[in-house]
BALO-940784 format. One record per residue (C-alpha): residue number from 1; x, y, z. Coordinates in nm, 2 decimals. Each point is the difference from the previous one (the first is absolute). Last residue first. Example, Ala and Ser with C-alpha at 12.3 -4.5 7.8 and 13.67 -1.06 7.14 Angstrom:
// residues 2
@nr:2	c1:1.37	c2:-0.11	c3:0.71
@nr:1	c1:-0.14	c2:-0.34	c3:0.07
END
This chain:
// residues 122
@nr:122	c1:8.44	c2:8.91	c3:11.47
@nr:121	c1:0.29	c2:-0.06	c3:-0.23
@nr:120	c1:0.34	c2:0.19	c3:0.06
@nr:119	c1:-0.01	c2:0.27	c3:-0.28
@nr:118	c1:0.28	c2:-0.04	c3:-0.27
@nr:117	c1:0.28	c2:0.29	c3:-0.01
@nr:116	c1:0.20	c2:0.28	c3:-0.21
@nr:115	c1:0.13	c2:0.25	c3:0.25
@nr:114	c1:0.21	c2:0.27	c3:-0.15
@nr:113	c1:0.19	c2:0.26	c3:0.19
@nr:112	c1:0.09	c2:0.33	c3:-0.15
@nr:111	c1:0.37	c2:0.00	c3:0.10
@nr:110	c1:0.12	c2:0.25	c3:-0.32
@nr:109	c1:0.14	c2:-0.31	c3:-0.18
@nr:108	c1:-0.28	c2:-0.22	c3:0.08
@nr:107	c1:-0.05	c2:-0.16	c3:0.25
@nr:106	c1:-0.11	c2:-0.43	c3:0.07
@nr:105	c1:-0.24	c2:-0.13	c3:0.23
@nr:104	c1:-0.10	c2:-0.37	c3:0.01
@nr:103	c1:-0.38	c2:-0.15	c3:0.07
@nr:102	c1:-0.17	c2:-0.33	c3:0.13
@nr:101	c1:-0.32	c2:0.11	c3:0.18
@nr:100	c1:-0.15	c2:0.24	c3:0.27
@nr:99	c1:0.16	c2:-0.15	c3:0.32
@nr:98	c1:0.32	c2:-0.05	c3:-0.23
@nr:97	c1:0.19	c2:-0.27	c3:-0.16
@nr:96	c1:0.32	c2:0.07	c3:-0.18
@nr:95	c1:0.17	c2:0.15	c3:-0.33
@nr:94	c1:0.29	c2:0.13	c3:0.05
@nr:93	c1:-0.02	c2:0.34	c3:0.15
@nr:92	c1:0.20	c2:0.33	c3:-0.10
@nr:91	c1:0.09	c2:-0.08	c3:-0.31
@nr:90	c1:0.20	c2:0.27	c3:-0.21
@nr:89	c1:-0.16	c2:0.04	c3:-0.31
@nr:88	c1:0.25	c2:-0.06	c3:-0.31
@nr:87	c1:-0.30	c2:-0.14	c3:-0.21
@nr:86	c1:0.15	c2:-0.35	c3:-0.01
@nr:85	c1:-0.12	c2:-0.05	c3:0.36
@nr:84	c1:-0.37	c2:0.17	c3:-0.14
@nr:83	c1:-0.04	c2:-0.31	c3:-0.23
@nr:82	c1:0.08	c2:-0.24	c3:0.29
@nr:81	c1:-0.22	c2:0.14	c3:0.23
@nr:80	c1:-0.24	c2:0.01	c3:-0.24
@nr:79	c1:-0.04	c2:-0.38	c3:-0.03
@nr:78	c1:0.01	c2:-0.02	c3:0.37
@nr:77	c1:-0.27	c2:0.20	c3:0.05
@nr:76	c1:-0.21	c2:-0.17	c3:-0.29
@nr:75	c1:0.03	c2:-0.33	c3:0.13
@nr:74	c1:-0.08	c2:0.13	c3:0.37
@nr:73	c1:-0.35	c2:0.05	c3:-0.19
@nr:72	c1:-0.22	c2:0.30	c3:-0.14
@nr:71	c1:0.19	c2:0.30	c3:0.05
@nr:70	c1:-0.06	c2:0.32	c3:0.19
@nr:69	c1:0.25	c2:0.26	c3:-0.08
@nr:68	c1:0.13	c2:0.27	c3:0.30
@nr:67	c1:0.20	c2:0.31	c3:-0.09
@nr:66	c1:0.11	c2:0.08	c3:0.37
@nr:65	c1:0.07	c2:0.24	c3:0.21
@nr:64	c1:0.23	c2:0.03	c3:0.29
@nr:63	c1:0.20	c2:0.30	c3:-0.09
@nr:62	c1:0.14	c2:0.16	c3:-0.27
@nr:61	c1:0.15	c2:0.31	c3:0.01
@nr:60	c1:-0.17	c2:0.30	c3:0.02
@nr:59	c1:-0.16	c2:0.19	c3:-0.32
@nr:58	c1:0.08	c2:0.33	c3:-0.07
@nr:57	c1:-0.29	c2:0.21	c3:0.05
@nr:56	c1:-0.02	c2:0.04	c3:-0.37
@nr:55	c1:0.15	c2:-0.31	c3:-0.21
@nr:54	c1:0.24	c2:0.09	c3:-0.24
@nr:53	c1:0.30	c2:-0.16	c3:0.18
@nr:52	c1:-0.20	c2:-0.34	c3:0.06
@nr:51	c1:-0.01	c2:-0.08	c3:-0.38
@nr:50	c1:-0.35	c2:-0.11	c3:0.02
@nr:49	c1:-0.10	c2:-0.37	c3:-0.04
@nr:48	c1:-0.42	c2:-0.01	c3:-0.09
@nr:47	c1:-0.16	c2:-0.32	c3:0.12
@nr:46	c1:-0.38	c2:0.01	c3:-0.12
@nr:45	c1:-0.28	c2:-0.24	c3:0.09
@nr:44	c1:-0.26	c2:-0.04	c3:-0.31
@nr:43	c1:-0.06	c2:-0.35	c3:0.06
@nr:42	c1:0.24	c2:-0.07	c3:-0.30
@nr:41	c1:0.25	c2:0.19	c3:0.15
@nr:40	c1:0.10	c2:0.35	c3:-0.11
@nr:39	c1:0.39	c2:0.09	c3:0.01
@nr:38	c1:0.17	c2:0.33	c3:0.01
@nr:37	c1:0.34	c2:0.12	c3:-0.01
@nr:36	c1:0.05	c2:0.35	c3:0.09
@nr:35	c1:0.41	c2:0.20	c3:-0.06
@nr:34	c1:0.12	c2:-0.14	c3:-0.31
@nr:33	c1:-0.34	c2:-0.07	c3:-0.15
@nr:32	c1:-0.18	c2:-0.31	c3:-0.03
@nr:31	c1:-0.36	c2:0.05	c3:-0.04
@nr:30	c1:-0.22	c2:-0.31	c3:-0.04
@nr:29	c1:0.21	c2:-0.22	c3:0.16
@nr:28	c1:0.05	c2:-0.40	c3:-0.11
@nr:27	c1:-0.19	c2:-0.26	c3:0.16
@nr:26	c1:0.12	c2:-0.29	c3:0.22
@nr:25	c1:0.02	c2:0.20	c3:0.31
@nr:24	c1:0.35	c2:-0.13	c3:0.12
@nr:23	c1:0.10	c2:-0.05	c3:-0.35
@nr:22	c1:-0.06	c2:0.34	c3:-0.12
@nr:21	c1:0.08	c2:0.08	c3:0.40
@nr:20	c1:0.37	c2:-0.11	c3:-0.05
@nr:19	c1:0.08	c2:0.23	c3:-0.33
@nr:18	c1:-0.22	c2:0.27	c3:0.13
@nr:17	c1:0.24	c2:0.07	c3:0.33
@nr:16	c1:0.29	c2:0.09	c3:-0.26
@nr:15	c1:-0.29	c2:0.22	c3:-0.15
@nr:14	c1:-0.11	c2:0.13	c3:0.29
@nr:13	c1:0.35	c2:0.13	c3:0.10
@nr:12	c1:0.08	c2:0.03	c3:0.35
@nr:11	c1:-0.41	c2:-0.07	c3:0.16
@nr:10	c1:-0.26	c2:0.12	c3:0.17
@nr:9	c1:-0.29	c2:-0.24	c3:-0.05
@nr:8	c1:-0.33	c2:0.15	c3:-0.03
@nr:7	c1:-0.33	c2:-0.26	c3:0.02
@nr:6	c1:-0.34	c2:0.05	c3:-0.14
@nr:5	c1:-0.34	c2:-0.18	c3:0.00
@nr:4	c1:-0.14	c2:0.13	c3:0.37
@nr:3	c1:-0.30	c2:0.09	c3:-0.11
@nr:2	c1:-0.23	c2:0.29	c3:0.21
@nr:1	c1:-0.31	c2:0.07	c3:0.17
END
């Protein structure tokens, strides 16, 4: 048996990237070096951003994943939607109505995709 509790995201500079996900995340990293960034979560989760050129294989480029956040109302999605549009990510949905609930995607400046959004009640 295993955890899944940590994420790696390749990135330009980590600590360009840290300036957004210190907000993003809401805590500050507990290492913060010029080539590995890394952040623990209150639930214990980690999001550690790598400086993609000293990552070993190489990493590809990003594709279709996403960071996703759960949040407790459409309130709460649109109030971070906001916060994040002053953040410099580049918005890749406005906010909207889905089958699973009211969500918005934004990217960050390395196009790691980030999906805060409410669950549609049951």
């Amino acid at each position: 048996m295993f955890t899944l509790d940590y994420i790696l995201l390749a990135v330009k500079n980590p600590r360009e990237s840290a300036k957004v996900y210190d907000r993003i995340l809401g805590v500050a990293p507990v290492e913060n070096s010029e080539t590995f960034v890394l952040y623990v979560l209150p639930n214990g989760f980690k999001v550690g951003l790598w400086q993609a050129t000293e990552m070993e294989p190489a990493p590809k480029p990003v594709g279709g994943s996403e960071l996703s956040f759960s949040m407790a109302d459409n309130d709460s999605v649109t109030k971070t939607y906001e916060d994040w549009k002053t953040l410099g990510l580049k918005i890749e949905q406005t906010p909207t109505e889905m089958d699973f609930g009211f969500t918005f995607v934004a990217s960050d400046a390395d196009g790691h995709r980030l999906r805060p959004f409410a669950p549609a009640p049951r």
